[in-house]
GUTIVEX-165408 format. One line per 4 residues: number of its first residue (from 0); their letters; for each residue x, y, z of N, C-alpha, C, O. Coordinates in steps of 0.02 Angstrom, whole numbers, plus 32768, in hexadecimal, padded with zeros to 4 digits. Layout:
<pts>
NUM	a	X/Y/Z/X/Y/Z/X/Y/Z/X/Y/Z | ...
</pts>
This chain:
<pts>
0	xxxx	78B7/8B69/1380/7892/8B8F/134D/7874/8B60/1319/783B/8B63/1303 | 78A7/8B2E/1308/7882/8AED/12D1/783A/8AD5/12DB/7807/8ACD/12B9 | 7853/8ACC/1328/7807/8AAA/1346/77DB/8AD5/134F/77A9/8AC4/136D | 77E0/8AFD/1340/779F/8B3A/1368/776F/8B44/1317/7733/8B3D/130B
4	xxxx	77B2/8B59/12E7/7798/8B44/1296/7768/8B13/1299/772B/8B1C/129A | 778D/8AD2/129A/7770/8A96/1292/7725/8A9F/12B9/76EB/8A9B/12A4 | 7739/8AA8/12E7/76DE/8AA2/131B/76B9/8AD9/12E9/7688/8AD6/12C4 | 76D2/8AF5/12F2/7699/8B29/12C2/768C/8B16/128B/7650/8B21/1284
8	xxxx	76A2/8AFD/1256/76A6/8AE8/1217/7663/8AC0/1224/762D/8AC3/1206 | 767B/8A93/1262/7639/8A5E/126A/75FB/8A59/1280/75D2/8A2B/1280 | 75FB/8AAD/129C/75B6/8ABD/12B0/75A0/8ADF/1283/7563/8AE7/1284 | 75C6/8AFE/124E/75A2/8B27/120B/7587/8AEB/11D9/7550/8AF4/11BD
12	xxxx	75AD/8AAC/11CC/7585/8A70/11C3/7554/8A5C/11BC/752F/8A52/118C | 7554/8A4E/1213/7516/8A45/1223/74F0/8A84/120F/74EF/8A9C/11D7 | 74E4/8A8D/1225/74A1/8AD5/1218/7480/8AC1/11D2/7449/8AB2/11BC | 74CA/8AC9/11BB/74A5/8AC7/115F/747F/8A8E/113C/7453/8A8F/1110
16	xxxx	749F/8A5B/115E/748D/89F7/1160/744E/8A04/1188/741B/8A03/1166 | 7445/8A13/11D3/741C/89ED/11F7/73D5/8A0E/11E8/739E/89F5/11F4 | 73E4/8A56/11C6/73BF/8A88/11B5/73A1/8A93/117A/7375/8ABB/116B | 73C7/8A62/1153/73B1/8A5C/1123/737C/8A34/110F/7352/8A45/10E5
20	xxxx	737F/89E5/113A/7368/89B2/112F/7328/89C9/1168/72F1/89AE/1162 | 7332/89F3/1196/72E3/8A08/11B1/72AB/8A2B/1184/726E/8A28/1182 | 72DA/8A4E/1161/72B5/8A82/112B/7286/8A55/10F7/724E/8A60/10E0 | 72AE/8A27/10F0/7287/89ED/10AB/725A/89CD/10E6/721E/89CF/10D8
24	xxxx	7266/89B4/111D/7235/898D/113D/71F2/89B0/114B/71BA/8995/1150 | 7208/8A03/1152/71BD/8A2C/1156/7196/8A34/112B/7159/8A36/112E | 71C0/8A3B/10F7/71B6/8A3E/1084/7188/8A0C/1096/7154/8A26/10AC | 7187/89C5/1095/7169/8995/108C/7149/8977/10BE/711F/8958/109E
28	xxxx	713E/8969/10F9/7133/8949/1135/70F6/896A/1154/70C1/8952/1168 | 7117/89C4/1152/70E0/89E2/1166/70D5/8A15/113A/70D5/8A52/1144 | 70CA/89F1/1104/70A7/8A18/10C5/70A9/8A80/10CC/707A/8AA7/10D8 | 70F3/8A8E/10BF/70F4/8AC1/10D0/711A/8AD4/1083/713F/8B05/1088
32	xxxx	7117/8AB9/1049/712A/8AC4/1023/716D/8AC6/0FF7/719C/8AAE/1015 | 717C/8ADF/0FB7/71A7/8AD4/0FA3/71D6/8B0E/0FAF/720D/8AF7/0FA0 | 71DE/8B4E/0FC1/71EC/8B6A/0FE0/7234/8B5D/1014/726F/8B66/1006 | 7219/8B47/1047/7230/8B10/1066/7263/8ADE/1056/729A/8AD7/106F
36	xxxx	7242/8AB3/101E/7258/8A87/1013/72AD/8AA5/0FE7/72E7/8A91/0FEE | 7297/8ACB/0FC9/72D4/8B02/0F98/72FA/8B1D/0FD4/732D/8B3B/0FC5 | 72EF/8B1A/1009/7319/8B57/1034/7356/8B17/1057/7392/8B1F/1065 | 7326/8AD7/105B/7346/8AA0/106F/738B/8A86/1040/73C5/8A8A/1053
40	xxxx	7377/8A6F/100D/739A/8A52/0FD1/73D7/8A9E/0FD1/7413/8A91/0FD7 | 73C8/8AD2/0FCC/73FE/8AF5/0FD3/742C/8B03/1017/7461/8B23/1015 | 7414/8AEB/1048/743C/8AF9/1084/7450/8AA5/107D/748D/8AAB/1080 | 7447/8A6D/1077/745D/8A3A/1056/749D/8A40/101C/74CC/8A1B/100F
44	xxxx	748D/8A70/1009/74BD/8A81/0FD0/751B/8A9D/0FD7/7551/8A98/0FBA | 74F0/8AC3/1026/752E/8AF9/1040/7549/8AD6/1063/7582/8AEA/1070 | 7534/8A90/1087/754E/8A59/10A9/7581/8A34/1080/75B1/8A15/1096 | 7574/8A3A/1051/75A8/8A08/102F/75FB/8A35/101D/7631/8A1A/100E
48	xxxx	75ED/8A7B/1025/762E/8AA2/1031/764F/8AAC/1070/768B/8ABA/1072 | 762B/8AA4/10A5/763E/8AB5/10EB/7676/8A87/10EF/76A4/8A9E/1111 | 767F/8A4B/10D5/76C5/8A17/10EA/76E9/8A34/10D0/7702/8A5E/10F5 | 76FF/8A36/1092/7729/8A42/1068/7755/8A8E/108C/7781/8AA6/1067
52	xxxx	774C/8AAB/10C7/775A/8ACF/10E9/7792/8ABF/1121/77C7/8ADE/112A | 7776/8A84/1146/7793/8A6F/1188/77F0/8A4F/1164/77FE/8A2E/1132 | 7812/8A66/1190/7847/8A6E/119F/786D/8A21/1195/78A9/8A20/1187 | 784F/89EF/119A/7861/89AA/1197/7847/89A1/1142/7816/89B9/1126
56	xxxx	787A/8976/1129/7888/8977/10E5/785C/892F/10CA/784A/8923/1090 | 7855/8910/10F6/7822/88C1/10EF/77ED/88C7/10EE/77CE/88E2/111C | 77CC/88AE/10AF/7762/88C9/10B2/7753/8883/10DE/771E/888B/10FC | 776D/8849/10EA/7742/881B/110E/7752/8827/1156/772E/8811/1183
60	xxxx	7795/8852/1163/7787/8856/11A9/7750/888A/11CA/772B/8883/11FA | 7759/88CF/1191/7722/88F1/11A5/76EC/88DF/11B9/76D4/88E2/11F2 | 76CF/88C3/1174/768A/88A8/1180/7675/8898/11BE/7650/88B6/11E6 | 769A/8857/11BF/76B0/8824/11EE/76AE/884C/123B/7689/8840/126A
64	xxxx	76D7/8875/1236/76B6/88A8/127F/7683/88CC/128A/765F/88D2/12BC | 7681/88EC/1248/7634/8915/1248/75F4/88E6/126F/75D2/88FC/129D | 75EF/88A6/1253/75BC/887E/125F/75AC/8896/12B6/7576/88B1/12C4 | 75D6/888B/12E2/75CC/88A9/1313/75A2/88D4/1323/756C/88C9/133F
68	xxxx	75C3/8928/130A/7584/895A/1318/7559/894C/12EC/7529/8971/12FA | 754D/8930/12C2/7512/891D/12A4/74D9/8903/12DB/74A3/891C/12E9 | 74FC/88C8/12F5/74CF/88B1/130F/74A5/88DC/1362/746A/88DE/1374 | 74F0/88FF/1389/74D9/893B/13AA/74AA/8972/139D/747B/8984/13C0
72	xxxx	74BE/8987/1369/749F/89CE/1339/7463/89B8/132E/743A/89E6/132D | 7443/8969/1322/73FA/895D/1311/73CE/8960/1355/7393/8970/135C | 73F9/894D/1381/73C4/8936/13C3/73AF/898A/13E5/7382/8998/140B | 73E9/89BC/13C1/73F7/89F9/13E4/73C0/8A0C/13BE/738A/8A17/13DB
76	xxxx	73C8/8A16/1357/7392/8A38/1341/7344/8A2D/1356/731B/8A59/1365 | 7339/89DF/1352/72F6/89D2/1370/72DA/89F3/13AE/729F/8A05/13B0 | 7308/89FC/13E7/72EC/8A0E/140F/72E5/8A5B/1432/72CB/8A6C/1467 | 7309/8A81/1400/7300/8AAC/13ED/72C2/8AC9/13C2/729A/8AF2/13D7
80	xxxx	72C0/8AA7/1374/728E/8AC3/134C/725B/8A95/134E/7230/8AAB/1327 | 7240/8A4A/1371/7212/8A4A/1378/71F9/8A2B/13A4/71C7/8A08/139F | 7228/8A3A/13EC/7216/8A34/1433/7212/89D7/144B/71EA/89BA/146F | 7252/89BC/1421/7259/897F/1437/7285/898D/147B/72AF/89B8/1487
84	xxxx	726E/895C/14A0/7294/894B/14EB/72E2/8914/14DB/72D5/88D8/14D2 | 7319/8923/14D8/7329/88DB/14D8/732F/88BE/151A/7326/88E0/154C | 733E/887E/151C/7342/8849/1553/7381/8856/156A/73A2/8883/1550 | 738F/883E/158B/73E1/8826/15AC/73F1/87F8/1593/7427/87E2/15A7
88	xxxx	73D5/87D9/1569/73F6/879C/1537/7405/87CF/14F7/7440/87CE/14E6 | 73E6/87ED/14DC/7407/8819/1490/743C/8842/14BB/7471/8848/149D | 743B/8864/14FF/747D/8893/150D/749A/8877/1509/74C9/8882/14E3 | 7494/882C/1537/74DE/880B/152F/74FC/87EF/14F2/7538/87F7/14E6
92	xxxx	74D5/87D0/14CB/74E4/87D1/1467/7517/8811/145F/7555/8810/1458 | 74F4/883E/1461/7500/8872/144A/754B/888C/146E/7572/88AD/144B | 7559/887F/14A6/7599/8889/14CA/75C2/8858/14A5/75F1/886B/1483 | 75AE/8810/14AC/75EA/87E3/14A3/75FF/87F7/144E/763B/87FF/1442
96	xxxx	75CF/87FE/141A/75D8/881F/13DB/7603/8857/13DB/7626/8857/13A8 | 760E/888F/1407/7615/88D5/13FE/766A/88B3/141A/7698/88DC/1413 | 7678/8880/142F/76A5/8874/1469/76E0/8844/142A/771D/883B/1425 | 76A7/8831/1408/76CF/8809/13D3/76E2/882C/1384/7705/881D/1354
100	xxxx	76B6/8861/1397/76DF/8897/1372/771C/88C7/1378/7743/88DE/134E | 771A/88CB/13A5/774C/88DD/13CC/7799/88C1/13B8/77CC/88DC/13A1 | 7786/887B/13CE/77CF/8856/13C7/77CF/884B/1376/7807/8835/1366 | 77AD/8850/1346/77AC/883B/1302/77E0/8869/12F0/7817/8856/12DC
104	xxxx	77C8/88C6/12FA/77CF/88F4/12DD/780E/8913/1306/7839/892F/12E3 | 7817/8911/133E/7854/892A/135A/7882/8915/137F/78AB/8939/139C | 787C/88B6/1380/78AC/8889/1397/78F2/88B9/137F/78F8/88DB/134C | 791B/88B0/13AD/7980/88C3/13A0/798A/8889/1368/798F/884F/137E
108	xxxx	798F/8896/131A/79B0/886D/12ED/79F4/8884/12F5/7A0F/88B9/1305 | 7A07/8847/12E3/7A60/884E/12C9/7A5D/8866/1282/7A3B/8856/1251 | 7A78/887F/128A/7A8D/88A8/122E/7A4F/88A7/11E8/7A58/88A8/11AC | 79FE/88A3/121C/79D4/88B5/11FB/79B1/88F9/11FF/7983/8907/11D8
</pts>
């Protein structure tokens, strides 16, 4: 059940992070306004509560794992919202990342 938390914790995260920082890149990049840019900075905002959630009591290990679906969650949002292909070089990034999250966040500690 911890882990199922945890995974979820880290895909509500993401959303809010990877979604956020798309929102400002449209605000500005593709001049779609401030709008945008406000919808970003606040889902940016709701990112910074999503840790403070997960079940593990360490903010650098979180992080530290998050980085993972971070880096998954970007290759996923892109190619999703604006029809990037990735390679078999970003899946595999993106595996060995998701893989090293894994062991960060749910290695068997001794009496941690």
């Amino acid at each position: 059940m911890s882990i199922l938390r945890s995974a979820a914790l880290f895909v509500v995260a993401a959303v809010f992070e990877i979604g956020g920082a798309w929102l400002i890149w449209q605000g500005v990049r593709e001049h779609r306004g401030w709008l945008w840019m406000t919808g970003g900075v606040l889902a940016l905002g709701a990112y910074g509560f999503v840790a403070t959630f997960q079940p593990d009591a360490h903010f650098g290990r979180i992080l530290a794992a998050y980085g993972g679906i971070f880096v998954a969650g970007s290759l996923l949002w892109g190619a999703i919202a604006d029809g990037y292909r990735p390679d078999r070089f970003d899946v595999t990034g993106a595996l060995i990342c998701l893989a090293g999250m894994a062991v960060i966040m749910w290695a068997p500690r001794n009496g941690a």
